[in-house]
PDB file of N, CA, C and O in Angstrom, chain B, residues numbered from 101:
ATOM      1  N   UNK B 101     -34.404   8.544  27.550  1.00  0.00           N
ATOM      2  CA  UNK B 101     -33.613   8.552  28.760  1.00  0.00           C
ATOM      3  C   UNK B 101     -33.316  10.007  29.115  1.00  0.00           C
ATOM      4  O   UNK B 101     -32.615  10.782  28.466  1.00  0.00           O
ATOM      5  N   UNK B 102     -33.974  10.250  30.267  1.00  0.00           N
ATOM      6  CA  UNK B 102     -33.366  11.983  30.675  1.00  0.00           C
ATOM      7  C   UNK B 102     -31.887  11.740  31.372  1.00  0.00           C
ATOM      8  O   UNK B 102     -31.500  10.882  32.165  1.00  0.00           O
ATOM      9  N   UNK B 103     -31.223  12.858  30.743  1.00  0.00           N
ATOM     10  CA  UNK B 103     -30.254  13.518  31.450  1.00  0.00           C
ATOM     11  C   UNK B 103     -29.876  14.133  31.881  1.00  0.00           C
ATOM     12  O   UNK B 103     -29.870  14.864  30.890  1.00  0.00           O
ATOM     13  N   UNK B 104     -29.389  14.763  32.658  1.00  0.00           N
ATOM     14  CA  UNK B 104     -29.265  16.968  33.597  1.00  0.00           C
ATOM     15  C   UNK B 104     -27.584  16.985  33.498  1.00  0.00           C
ATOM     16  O   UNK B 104     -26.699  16.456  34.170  1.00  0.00           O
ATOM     17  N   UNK B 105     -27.601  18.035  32.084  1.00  0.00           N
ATOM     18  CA  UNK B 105     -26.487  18.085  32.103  1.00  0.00           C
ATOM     19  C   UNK B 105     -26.262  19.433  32.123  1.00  0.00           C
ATOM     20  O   UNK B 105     -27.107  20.203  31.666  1.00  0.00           O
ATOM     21  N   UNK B 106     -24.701  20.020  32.836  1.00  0.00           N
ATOM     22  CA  UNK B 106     -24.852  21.620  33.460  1.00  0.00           C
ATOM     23  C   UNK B 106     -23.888  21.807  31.707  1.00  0.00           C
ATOM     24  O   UNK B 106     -23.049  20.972  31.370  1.00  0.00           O
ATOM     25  N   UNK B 107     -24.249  23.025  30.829  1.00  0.00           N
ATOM     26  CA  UNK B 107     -23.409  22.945  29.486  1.00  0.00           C
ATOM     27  C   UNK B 107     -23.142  24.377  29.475  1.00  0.00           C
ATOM     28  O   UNK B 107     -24.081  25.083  29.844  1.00  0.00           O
ATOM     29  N   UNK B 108     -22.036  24.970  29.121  1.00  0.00           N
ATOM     30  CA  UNK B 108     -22.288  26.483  29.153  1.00  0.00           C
ATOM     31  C   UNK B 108     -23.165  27.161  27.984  1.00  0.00           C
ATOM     32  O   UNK B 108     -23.260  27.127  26.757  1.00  0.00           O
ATOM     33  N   UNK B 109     -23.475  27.496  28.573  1.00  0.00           N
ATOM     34  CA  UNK B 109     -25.031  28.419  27.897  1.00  0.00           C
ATOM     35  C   UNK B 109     -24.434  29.422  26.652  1.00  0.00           C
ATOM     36  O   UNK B 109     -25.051  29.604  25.603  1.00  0.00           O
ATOM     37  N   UNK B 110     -23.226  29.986  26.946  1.00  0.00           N
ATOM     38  CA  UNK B 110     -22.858  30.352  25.106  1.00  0.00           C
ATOM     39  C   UNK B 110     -22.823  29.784  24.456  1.00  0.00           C
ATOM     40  O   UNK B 110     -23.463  30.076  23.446  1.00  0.00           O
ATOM     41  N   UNK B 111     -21.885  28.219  24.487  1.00  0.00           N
ATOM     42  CA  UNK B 111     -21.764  27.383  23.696  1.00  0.00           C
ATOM     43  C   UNK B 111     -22.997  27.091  23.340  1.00  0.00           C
ATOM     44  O   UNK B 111     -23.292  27.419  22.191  1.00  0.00           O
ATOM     45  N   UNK B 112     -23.839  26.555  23.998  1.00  0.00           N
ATOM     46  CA  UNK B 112     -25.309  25.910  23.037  1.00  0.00           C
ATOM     47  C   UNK B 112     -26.027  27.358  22.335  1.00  0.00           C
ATOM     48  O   UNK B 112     -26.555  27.217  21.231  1.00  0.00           O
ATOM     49  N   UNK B 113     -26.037  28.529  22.885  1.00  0.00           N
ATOM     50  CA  UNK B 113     -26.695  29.270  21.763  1.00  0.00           C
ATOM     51  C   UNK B 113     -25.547  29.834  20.695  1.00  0.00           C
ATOM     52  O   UNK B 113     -26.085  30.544  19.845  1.00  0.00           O
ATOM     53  N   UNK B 114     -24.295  29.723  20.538  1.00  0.00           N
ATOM     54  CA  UNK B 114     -23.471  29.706  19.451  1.00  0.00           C
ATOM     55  C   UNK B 114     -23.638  28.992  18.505  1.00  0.00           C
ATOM     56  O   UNK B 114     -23.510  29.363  17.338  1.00  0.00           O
ATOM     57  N   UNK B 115     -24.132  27.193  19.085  1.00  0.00           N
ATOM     58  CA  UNK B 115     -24.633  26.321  18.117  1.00  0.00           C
ATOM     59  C   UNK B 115     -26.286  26.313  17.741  1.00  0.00           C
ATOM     60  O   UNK B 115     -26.916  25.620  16.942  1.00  0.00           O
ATOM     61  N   UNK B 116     -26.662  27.264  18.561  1.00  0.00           N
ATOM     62  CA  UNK B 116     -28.377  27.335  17.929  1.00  0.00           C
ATOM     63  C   UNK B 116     -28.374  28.260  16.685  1.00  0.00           C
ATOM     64  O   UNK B 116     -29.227  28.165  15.802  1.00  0.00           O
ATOM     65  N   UNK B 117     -27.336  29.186  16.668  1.00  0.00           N
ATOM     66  CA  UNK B 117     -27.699  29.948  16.219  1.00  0.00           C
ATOM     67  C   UNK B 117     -26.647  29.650  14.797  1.00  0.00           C
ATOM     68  O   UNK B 117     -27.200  29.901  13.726  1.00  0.00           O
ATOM     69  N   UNK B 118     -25.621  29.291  14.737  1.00  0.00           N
ATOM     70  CA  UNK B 118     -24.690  28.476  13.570  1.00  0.00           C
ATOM     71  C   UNK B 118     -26.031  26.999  13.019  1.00  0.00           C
ATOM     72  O   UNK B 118     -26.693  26.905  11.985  1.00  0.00           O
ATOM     73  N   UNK B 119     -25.971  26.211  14.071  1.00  0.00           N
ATOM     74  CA  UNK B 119     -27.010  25.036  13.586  1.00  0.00           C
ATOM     75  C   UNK B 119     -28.197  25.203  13.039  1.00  0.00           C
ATOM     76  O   UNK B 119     -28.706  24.344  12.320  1.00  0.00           O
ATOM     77  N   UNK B 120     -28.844  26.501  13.371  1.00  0.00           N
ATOM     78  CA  UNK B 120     -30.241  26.602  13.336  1.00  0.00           C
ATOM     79  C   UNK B 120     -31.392  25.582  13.536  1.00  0.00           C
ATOM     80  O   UNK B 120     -32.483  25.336  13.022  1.00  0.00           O
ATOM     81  N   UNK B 121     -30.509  25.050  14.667  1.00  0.00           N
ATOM     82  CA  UNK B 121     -31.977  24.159  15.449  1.00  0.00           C
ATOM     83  C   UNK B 121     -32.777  24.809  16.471  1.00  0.00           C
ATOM     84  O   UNK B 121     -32.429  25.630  17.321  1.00  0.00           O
ATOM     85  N   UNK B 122     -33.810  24.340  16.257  1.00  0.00           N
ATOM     86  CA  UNK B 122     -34.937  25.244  17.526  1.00  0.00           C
ATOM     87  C   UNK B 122     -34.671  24.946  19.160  1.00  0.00           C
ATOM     88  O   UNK B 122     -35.307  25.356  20.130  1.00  0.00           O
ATOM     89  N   UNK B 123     -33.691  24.223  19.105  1.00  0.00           N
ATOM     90  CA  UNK B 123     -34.529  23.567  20.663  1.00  0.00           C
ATOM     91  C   UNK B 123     -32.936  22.852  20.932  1.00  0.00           C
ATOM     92  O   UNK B 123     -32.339  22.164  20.103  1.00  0.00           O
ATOM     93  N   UNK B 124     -32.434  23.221  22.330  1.00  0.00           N
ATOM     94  CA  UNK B 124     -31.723  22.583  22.952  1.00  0.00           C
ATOM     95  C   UNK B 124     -30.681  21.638  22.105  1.00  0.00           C
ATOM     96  O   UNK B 124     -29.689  21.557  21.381  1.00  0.00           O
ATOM     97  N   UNK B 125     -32.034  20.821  23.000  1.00  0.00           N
ATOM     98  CA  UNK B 125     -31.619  18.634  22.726  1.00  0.00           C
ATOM     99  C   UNK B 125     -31.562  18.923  21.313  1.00  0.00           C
ATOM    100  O   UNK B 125     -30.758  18.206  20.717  1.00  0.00           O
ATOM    101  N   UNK B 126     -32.326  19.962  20.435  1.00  0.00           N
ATOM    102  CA  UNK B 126     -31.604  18.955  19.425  1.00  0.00           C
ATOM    103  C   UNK B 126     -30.012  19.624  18.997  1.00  0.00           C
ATOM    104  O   UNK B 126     -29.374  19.343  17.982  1.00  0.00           O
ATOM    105  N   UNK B 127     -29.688  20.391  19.876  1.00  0.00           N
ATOM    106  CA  UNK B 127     -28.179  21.067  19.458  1.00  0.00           C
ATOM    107  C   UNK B 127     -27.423  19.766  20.167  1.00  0.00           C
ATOM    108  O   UNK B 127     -26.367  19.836  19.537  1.00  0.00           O
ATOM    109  N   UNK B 128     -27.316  19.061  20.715  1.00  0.00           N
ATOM    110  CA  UNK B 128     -26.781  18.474  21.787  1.00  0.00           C
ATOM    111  C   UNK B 128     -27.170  16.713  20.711  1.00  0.00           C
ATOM    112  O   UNK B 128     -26.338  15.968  20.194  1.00  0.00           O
ATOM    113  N   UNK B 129     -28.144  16.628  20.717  1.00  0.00           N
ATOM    114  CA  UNK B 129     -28.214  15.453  19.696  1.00  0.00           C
ATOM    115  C   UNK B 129     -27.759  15.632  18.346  1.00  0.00           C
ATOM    116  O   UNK B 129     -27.337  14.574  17.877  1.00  0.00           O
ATOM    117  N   UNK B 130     -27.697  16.662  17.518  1.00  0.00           N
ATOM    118  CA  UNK B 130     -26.512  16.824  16.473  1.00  0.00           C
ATOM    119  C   UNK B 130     -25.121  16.970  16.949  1.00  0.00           C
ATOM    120  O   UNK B 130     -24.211  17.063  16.125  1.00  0.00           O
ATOM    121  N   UNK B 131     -24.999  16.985  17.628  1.00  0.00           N
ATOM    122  CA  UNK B 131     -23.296  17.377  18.508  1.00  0.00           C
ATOM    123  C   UNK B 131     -22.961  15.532  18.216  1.00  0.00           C
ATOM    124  O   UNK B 131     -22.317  14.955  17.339  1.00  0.00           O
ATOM    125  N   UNK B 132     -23.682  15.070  19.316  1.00  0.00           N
ATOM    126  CA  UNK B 132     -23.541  13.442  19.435  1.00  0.00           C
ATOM    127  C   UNK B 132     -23.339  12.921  17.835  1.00  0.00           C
ATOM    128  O   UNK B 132     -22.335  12.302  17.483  1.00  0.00           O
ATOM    129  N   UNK B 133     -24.176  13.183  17.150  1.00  0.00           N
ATOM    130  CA  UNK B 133     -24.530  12.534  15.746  1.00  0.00           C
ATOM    131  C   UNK B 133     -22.932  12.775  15.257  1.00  0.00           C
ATOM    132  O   UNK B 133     -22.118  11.854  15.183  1.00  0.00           O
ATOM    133  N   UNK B 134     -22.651  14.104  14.955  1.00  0.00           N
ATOM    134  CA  UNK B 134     -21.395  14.518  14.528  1.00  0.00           C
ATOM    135  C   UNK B 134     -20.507  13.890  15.083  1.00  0.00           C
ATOM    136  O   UNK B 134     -19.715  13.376  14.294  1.00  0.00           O
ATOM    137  N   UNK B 135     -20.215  13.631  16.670  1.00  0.00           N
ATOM    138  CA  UNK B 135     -18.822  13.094  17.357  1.00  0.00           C
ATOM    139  C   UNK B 135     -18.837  11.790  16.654  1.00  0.00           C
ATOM    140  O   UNK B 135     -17.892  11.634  15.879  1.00  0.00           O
ATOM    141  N   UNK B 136     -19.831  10.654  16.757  1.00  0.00           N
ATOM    142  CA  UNK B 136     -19.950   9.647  16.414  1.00  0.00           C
ATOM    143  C   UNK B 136     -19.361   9.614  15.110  1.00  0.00           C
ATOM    144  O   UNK B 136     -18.228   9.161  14.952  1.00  0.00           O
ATOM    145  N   UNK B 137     -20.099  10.093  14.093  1.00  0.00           N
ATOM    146  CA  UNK B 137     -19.330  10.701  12.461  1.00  0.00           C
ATOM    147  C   UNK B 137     -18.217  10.163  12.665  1.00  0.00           C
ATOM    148  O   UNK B 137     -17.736   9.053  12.433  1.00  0.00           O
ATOM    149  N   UNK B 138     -17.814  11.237  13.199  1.00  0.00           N
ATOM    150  CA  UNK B 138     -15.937  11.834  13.325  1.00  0.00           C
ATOM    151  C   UNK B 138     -15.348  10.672  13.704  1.00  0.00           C
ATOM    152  O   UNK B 138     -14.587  10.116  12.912  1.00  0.00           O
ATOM    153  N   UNK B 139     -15.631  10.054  15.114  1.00  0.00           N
ATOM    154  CA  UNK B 139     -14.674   9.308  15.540  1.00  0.00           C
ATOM    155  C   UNK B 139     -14.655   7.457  14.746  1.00  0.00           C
ATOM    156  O   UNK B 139     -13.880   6.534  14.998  1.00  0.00           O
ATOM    157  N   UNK B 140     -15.716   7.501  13.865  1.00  0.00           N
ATOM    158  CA  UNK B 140     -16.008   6.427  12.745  1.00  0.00           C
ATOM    159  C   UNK B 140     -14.876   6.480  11.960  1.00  0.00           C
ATOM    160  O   UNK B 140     -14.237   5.508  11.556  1.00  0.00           O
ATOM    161  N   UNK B 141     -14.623   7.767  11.735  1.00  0.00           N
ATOM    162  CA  UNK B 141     -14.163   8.153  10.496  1.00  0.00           C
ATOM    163  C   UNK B 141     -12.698   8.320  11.114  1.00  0.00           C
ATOM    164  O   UNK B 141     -11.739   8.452  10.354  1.00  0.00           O
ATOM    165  N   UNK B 142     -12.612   8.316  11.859  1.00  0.00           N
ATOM    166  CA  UNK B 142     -11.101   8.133  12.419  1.00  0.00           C
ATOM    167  C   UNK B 142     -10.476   6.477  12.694  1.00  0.00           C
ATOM    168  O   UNK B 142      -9.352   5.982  12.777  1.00  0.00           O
ATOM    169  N   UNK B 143     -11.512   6.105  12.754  1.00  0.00           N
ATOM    170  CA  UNK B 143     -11.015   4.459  12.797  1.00  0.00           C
ATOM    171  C   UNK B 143     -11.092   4.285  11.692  1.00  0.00           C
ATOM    172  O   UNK B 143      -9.891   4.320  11.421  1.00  0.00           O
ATOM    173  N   UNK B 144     -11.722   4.062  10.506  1.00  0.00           N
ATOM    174  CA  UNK B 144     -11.203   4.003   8.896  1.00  0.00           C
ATOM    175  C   UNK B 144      -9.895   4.306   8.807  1.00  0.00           C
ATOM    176  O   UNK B 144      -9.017   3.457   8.657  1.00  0.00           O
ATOM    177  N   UNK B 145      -9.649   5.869   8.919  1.00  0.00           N
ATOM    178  CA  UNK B 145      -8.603   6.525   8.586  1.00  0.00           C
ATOM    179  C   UNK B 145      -7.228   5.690   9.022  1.00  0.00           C
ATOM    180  O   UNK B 145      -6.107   5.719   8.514  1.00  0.00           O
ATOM    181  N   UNK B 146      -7.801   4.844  10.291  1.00  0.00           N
ATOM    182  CA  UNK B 146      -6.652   4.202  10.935  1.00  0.00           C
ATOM    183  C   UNK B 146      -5.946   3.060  10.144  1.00  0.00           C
ATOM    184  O   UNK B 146      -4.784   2.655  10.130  1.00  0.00           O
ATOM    185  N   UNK B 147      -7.207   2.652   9.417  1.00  0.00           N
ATOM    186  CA  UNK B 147      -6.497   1.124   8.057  1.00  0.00           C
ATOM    187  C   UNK B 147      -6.405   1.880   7.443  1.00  0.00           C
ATOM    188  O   UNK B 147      -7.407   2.474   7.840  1.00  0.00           O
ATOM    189  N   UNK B 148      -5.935   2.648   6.511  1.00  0.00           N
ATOM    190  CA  UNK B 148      -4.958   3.063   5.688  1.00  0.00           C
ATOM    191  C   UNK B 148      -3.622   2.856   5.981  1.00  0.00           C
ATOM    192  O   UNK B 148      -3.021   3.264   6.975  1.00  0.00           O
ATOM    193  N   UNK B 149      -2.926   1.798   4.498  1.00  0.00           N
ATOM    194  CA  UNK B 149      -2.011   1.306   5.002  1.00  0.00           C
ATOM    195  C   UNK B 149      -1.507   0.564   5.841  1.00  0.00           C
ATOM    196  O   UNK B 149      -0.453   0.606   6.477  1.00  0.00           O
ATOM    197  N   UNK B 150      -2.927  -0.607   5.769  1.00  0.00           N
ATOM    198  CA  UNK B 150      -2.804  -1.879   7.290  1.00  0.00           C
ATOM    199  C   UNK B 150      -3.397  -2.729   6.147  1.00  0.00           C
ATOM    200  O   UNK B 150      -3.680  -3.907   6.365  1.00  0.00           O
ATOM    201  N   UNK B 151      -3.562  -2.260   5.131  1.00  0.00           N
ATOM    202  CA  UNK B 151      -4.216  -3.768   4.072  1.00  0.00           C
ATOM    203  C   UNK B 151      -2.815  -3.825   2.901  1.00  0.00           C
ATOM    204  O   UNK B 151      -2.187  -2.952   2.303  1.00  0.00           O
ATOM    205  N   UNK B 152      -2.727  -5.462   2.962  1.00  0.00           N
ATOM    206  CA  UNK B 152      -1.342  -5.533   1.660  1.00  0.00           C
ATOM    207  C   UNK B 152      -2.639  -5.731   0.480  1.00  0.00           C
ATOM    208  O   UNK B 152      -3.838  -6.011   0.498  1.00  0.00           O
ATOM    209  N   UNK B 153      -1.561  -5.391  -0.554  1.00  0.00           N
ATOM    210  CA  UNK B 153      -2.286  -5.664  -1.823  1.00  0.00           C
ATOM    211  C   UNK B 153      -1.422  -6.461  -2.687  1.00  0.00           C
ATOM    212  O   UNK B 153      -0.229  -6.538  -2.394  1.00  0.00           O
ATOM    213  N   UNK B 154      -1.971  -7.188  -3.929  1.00  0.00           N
ATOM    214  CA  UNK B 154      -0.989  -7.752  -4.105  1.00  0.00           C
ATOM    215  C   UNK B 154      -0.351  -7.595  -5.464  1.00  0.00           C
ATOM    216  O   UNK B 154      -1.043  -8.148  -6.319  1.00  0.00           O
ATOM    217  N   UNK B 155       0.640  -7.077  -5.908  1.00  0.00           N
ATOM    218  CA  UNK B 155       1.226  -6.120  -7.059  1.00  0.00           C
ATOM    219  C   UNK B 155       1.083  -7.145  -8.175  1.00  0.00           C
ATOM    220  O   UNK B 155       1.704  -6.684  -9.132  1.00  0.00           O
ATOM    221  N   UNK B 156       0.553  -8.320  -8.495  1.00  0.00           N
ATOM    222  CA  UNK B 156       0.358  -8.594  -9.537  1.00  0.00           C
ATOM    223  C   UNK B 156      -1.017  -8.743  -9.718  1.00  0.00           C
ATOM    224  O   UNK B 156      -1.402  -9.272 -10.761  1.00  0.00           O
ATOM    225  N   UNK B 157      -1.841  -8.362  -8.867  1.00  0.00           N
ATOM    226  CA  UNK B 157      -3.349  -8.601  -9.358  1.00  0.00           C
ATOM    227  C   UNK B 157      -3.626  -7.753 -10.237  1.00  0.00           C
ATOM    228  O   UNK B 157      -3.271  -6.586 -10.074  1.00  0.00           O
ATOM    229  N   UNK B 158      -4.377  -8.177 -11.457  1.00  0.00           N
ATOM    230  CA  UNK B 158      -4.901  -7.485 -12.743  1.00  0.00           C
ATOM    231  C   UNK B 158      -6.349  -7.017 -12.815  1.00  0.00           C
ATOM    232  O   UNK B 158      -7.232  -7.577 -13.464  1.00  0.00           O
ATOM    233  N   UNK B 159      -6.497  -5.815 -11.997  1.00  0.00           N
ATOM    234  CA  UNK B 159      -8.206  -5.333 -11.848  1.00  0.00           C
ATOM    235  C   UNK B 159      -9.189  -5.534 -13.269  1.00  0.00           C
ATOM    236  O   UNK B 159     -10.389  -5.797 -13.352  1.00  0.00           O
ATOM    237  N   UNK B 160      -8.165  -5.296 -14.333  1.00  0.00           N
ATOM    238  CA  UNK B 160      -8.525  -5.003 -15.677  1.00  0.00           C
ATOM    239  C   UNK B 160      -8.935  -6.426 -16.219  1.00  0.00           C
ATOM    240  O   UNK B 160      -9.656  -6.488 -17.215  1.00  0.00           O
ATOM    241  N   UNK B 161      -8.560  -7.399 -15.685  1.00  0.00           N
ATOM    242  CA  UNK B 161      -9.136  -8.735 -16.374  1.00  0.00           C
ATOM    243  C   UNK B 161     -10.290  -9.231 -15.445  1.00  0.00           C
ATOM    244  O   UNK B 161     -11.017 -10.170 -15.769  1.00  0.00           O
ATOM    245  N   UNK B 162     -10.382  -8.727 -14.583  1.00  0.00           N
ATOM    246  CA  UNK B 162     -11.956  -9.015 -14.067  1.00  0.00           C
ATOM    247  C   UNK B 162     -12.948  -8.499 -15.008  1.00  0.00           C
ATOM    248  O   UNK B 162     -13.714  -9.314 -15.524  1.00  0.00           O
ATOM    249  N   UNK B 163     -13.020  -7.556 -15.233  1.00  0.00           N
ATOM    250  CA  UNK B 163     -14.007  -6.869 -16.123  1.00  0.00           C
ATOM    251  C   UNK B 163     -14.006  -7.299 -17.200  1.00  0.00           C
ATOM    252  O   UNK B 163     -14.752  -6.723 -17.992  1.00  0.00           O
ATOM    253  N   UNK B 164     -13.325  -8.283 -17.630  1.00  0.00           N
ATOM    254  CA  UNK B 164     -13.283  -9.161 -19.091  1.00  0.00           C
ATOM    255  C   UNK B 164     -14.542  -9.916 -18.878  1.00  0.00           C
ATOM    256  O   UNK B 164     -14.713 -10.524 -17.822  1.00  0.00           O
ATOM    257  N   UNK B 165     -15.664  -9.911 -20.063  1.00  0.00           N
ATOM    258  CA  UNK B 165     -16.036 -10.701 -20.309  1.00  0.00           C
ATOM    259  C   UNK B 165     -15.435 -11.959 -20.945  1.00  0.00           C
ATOM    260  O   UNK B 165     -14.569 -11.846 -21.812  1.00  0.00           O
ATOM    261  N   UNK B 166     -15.885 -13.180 -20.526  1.00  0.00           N
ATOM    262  CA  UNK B 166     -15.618 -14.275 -20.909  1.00  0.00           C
ATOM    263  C   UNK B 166     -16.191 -15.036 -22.182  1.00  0.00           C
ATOM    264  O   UNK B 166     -15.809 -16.177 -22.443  1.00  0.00           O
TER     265      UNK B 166
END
């Protein structure tokens, strides 16, 4: 899918040259890859402390063989 997007031109060679990718799109398609990352990882972050547990479960007797 093409896109025409106007980006300031320091920013992408700041990241060509930190990223060391050859070419544009792919500074701009690691950008994407990364946001995606991040904002994954911010919805995780969000259940922390949204799951009960339950204070008498015994992890240690699962691992019992029978």
């Amino acid at each position: 899918m093409a896109i025409n997007l106007e980006i300031d031109e320091n920013l992408i060679q700041e990241a060509l040259e930190l990223g060391g990718d050859r070419t544009k799109r792919a500074v701009v398609e690691e950008a994407l890859r990364e946001y995606v990352q991040r904002r994954k990882q911010l919805k995780i972050i969000e259940l922390f402390g949204t799951i009960e547990y339950d204070d008498d479960y015994d992890y240690k007797q699962q691992r019992q063989r029978g």
